[in-house]
C-alpha positions as CSV (number, residue, x, y, z in Angstrom):
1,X,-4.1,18.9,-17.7
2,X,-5.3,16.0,-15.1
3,X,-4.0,13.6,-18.0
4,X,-1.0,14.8,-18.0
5,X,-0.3,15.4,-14.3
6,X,-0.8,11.7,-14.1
7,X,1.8,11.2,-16.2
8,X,4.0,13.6,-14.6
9,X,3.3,12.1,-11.4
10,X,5.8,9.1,-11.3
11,X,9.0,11.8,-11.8
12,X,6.9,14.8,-9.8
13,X,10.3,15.1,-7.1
14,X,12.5,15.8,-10.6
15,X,10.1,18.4,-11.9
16,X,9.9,20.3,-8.4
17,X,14.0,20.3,-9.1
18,X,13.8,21.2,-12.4
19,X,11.1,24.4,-11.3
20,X,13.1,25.3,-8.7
21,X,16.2,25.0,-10.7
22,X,14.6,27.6,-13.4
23,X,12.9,29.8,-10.7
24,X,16.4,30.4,-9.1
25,X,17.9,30.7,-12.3
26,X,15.7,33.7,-13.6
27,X,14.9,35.4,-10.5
28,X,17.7,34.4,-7.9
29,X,16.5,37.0,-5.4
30,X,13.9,35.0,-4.7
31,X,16.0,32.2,-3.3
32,X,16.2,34.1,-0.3
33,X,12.7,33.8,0.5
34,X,12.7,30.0,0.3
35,X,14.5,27.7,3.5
36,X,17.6,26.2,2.8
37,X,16.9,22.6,2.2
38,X,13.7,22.6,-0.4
39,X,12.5,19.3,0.3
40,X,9.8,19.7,1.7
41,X,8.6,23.3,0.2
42,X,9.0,20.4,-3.2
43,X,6.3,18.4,-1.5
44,X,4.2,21.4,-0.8
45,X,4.5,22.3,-4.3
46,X,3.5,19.1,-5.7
47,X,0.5,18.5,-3.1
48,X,-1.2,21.9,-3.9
49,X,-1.0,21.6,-7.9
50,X,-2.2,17.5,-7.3
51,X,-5.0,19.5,-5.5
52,X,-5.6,22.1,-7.6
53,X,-5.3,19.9,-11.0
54,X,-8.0,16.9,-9.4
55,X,-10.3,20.0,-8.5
56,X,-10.2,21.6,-11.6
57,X,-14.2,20.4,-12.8
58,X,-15.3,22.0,-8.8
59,X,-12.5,25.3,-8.7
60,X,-14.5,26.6,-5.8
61,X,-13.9,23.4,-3.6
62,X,-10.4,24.9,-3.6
63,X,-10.5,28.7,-3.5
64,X,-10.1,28.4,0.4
65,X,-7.0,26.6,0.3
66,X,-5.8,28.9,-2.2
67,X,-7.0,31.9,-0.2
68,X,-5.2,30.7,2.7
69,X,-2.0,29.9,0.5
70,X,-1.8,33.4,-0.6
71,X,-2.1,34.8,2.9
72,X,0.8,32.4,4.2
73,X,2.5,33.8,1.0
74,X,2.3,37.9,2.6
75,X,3.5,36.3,5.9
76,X,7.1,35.4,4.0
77,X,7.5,38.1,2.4
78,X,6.3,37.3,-0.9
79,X,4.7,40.6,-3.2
80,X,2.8,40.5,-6.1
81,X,6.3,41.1,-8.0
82,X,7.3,37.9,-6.9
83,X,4.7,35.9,-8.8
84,X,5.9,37.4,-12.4
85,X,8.7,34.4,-12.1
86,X,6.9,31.8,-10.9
87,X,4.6,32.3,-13.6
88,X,7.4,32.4,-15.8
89,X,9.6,29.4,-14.7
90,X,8.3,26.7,-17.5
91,X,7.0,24.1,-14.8
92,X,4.6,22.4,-17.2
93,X,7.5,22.5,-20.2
94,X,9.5,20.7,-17.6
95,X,6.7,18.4,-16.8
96,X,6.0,17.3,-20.4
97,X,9.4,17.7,-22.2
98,X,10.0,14.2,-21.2
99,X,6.5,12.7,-20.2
């Protein structure tokens, strides 16, 4: 996985578009939980996988992040039905199709 997140790096702006793209696709209610212009929620995207894939060999060095990611998550609105989606919006396919 940190192998090919380095590959994936380079083009990372074009596979938070293409995520997004899918996410809104297969769940568009979602959309409304998300501000207008994405670029930046792209960034946050990006920056918390890059932390989560360079971590992977210490995972607890970023269970507080993630802790504190899913509590910001609440605060919007998000529920647990939310995440079925996300989890099914091909990000990595995206990633590696063309990497």
């Amino acid at each position: 996985m940190q192998d090919t997140f380095k590959k994936v790096a380079p083009i990372a702006p074009q596979a938070a578009d293409l995520f997004y793209g899918r996410l809104f696709e297969i769940a568009p209610d979602v959309r409304a939980l998300f501000p207008a212009d994405l670029a930046e929620q792209k960034k946050k995207l990006i920056a918390m996988l890059a932390t989560a894939v360079n971590n992977l060999h210490q995972v607890g060095s970023i269970v507080p992040a993630v802790q504190d990611l899913g509590r910001r998550h609440v605060g919007y609105g998000v529920t647990a039905a939310h995440y079925k989606p996300v989890g099914d919006a091909p990000f990595l396919d995206a990633w590696t199709c063309d990497v």
